[in-house]
N, C-alpha and C positions, 0 to 999 in steps of 0.2 A: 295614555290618553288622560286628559284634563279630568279632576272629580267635578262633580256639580255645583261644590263650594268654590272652589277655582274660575267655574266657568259665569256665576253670578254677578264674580268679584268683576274678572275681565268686564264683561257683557253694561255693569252698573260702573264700570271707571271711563266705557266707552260712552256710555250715555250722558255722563257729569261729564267729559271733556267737550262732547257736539253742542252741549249748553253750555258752556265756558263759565260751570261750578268747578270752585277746587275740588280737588278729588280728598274727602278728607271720611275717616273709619263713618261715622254719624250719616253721614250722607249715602257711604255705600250702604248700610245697614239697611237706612230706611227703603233704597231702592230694593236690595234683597226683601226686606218684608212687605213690603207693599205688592210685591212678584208672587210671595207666597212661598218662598223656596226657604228649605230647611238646609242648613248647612253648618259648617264648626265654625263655632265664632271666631279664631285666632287669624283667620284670612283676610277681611275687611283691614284688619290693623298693619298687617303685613303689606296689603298693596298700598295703605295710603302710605309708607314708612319708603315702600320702594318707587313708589312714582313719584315722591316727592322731589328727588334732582333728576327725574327722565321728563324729558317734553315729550310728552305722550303723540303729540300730532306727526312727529320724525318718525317715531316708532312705530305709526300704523302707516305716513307713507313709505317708508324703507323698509318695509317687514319683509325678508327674505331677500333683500339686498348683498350681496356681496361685498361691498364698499362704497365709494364714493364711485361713480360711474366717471369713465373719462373723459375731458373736453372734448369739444366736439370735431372732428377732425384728425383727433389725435390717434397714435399709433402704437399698437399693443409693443409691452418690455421688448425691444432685441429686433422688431419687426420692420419692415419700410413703413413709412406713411400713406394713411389711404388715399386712394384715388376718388374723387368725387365722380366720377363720369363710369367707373366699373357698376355702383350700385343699379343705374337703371340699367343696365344691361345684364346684369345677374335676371334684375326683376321679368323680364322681357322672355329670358332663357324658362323660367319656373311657369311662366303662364303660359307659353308655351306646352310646355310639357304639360300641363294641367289639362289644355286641350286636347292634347292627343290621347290622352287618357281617359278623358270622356268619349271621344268620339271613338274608341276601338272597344269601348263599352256596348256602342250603340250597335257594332258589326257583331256581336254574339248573340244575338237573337232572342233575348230578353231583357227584361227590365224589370219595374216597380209595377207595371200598371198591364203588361201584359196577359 
């Protein structure tokens, strides 16, 4: 898990990028101290050292991305191409079954409110 120092850095690099300040040591500082958080000073200088070549806005939309996601249409390695016309008919199968799941809920003879 993240220390406190870490997580002030993060927290004050996300705050300077949604005001599109550079992200620069001085500026996380002051947001650390103005927060009140005590922390080791060597971290402020390390994020602004390592976000200096990451475009921070890729990194909080792609956080936990996989890769590049694939064109749209397109067909996993080795695989056929997808069908456009299976996806509604998956969708149809699932709510279905959703249904039926609620309503054999309703034949056991309790609920929330009984």
């Amino acid at each position: 898990m993240a220390s406190i120092s870490k997580l002030t850095c993060i927290y004050s690099d996300l705050i300077l990028h949604d005001d599109k300040v550079t992200v620069m040591e001085d500026k996380i500082n002051a947001l650390i101290k103005a927060a009140g958080v005590n922390g080791k000073p060597f971290w402020p200088g390390l994020f602004e050292k390592a976000l200096a070549i990451v475009n921070i806005g890729s990194l909080t939309c792609n956080a936990g991305a996989g890769g590049p996601a694939p064109a749209a249409g397109a067909a996993p390695a080795g695989g056929p191409a997808a069908s456009t016309t299976a996806a509604p008919a998956e969708e149809k199968k699932v709510e279905a079954k959703k249904e039926e799941s609620e309503e054999s809920d309703d034949n056991m003879g309790f609920g929330v409110f009984n």
